[in-house]
ROVO-651068 format. One record per atom (N, C-alpha, C): atom name; y, z, x. Coordinates in steps of 0.05 Angstrom, whole numbers, plus 5000, padded with zeros to 4 digits. Example, Ala and Ser with C-alpha at 12.3 -4.5 7.8 and 13.67 -1.06 7.14 Angstrom:
<rofis>
  atom  north    up  east
     N   4886  5156  5264
    CA   4910  5156  5246
     C   4934  5156  5264
     N   4955  5142  5257
    CA   4979  5143  5273
     C   5001  5157  5258
</rofis>
This chain:
<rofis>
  atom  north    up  east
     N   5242  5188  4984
    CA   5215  5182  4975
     C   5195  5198  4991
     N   5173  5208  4980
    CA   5153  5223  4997
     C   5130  5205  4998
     N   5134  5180  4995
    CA   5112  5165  5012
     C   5088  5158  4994
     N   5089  5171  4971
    CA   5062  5162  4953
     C   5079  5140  4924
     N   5059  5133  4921
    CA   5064  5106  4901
     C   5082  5118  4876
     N   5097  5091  4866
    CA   5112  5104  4839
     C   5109  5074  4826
     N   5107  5076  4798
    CA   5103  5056  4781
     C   5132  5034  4782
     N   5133  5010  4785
    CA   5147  4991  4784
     C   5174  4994  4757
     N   5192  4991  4769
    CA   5207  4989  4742
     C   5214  4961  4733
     N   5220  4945  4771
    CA   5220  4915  4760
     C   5193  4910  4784
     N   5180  4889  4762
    CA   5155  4874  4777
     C   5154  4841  4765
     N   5144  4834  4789
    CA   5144  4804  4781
     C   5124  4799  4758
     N   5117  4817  4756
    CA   5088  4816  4729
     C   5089  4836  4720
     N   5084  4842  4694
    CA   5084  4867  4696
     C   5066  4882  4691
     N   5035  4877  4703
    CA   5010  4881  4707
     C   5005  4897  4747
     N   5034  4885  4757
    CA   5038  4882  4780
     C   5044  4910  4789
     N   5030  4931  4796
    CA   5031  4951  4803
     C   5050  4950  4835
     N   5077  4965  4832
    CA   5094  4966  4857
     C   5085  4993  4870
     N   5092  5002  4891
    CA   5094  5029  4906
     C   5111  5024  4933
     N   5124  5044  4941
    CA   5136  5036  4976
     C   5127  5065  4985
     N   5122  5048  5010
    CA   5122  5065  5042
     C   5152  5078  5055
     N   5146  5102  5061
    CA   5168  5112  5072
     C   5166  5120  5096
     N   5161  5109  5115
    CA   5152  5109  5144
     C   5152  5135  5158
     N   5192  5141  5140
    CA   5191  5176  5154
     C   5177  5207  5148
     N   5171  5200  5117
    CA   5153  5216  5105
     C   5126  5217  5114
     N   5111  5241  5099
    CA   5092  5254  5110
     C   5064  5240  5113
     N   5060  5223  5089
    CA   5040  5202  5100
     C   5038  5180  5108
     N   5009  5160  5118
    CA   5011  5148  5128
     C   5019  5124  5108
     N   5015  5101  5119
    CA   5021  5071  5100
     C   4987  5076  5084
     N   4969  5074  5110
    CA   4937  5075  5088
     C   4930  5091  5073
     N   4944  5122  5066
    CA   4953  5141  5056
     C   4960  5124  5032
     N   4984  5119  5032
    CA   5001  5110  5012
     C   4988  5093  4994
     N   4964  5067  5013
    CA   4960  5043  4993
     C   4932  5059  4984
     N   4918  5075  4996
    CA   4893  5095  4978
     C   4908  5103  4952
     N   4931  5117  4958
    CA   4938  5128  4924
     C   4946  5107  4911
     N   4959  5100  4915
    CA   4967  5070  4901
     C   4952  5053  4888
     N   4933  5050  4902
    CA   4908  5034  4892
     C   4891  5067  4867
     N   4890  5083  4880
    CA   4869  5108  4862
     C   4892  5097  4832
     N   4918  5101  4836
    CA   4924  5108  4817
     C   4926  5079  4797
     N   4921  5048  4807
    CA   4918  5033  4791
     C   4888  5039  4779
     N   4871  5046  4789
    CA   4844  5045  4782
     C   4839  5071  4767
     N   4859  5079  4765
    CA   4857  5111  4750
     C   4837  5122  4760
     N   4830  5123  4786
    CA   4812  5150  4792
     C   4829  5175  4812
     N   4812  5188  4826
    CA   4823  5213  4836
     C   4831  5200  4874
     N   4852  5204  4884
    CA   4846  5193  4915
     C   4827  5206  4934
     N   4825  5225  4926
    CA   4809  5249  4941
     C   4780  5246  4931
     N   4766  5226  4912
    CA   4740  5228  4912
     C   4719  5214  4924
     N   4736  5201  4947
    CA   4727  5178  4962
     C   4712  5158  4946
     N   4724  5140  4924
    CA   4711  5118  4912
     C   4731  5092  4921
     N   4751  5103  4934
    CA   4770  5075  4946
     C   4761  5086  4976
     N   4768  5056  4996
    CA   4755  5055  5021
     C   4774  5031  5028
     N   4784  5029  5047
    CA   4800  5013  5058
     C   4792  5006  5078
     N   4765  5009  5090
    CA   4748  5013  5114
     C   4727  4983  5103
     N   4725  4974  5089
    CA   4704  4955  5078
     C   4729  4929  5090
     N   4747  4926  5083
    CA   4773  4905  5088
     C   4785  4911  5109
     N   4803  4926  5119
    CA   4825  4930  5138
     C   4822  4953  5141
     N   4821  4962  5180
    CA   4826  4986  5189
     C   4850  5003  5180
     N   4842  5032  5170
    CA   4865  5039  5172
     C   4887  5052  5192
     N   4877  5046  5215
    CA   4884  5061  5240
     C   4911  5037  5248
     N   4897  5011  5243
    CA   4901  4981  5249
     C   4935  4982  5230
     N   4926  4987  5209
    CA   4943  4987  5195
     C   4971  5004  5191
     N   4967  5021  5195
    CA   4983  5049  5208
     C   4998  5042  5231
     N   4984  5029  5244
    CA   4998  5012  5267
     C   5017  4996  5272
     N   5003  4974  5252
    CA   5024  4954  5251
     C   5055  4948  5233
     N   5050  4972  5219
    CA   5072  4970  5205
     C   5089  4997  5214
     N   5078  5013  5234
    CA   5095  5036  5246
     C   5122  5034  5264
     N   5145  5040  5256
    CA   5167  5036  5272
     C   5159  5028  5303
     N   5176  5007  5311
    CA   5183  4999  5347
     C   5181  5032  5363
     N   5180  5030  5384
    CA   5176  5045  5402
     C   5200  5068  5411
     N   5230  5048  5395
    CA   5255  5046  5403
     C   5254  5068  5371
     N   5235  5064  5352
    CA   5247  5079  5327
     C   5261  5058  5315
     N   5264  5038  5314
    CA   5275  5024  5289
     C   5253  5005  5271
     N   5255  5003  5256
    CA   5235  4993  5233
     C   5227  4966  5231
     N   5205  4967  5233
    CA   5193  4935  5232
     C   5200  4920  5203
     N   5216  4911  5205
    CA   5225  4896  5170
     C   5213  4874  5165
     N   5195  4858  5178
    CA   5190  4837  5173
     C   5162  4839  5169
     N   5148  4811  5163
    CA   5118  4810  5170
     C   5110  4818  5132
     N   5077  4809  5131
    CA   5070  4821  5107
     C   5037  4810  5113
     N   5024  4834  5092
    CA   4999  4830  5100
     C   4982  4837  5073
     N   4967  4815  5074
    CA   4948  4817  5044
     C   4923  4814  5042
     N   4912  4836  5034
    CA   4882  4833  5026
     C   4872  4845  5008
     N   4843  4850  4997
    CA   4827  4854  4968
     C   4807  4876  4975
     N   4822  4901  4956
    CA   4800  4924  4954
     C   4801  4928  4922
     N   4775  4921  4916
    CA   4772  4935  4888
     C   4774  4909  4877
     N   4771  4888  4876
    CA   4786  4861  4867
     C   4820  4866  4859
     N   4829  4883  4867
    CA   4856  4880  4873
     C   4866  4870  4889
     N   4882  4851  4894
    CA   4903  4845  4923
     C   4927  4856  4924
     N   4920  4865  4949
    CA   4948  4883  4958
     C   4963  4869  4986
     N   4991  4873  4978
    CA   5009  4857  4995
     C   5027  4883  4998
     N   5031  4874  5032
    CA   5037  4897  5045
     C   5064  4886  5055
     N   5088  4903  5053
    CA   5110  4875  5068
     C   5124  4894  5084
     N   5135  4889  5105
    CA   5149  4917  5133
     C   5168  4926  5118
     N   5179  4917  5100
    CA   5203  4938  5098
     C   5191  4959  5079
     N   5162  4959  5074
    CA   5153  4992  5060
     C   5147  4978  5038
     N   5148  4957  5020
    CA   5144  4950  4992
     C   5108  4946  4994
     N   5097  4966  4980
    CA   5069  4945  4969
     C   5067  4938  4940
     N   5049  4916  4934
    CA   5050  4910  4907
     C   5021  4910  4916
     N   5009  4913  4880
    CA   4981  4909  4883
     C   4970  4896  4852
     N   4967  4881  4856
    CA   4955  4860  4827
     C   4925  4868  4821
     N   4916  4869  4796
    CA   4898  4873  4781
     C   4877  4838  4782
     N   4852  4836  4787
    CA   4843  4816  4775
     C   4858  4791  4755
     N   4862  4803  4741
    CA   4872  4785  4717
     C   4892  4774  4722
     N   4907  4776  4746
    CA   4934  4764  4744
     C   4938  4744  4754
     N   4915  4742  4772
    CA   4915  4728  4789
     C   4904  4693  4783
</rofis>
C-alpha cells in the first residue's frame, strides 16, 4: 500500500468511506486522513480546504500512532474526531473509516 486512501470494498455502511495507513510508506497518517477525507468531499488535497488543525494536531497525531521506538507497531488504541462534519476513526493497526453526516 502507498499510504493514501482506497475506497472500501467491505464497510459496515456503505456510505462508510474506508482507507488504511501504511506506517512504512511515504506518508504521514495526517497525510493519509487529508486525502481520505479530500477524496470523500471530492475536492483537491492540495487546495487547502481540509485542515486538521481546527480538531487534532497533526504532528500529535503522527505521533501517536507512529511505530514503538523498538520499530514494532502500535496495534491497538483508536481515535475519533469531526472534520467537515465527518467523523473519522482512527484505529493502530492503520484502518481509518470516515462517515458522512447522514450516517450517523
Amino acid at each position: 500500500m502507498n499510504g493514501y486512501p482506497s475506497p472500501a470494498s467491505h464497510s459496515r455502511s456503505p456510505s462508510v468511506y474506508r482507507a488504511f495507513h501504511d506506517p512504512d510508506g511515504p506518508a504521514t497518517l495526517s497525510t493519509t486522513v487529508v486525502h481520505a477525507l479530500a477524496d470523500c468531499l471530492g475536492v483537491d488535497p492540495t487546495d487547502g480546504r481540509i485542515s486538521l488543525y481546527d480538531t487534532v494536531d497533526p504532528d500529535a497525531l503522527d505521533a501517536l500512532f507512529r511505530p514503538r521506538h523498538d520499530g514494532t507497531p502500535r496495534s491497538g488504541g483508536t481515535l475519533s474526531f469531526v472534520v467537515e462534519d465527518h467523523y473519522v476513526t482512527i484505529y493502530g493497526n492503520g484502518e481509518i473509516l470516515i462517515e458522512p453526516p447522514t450516517t450517523r
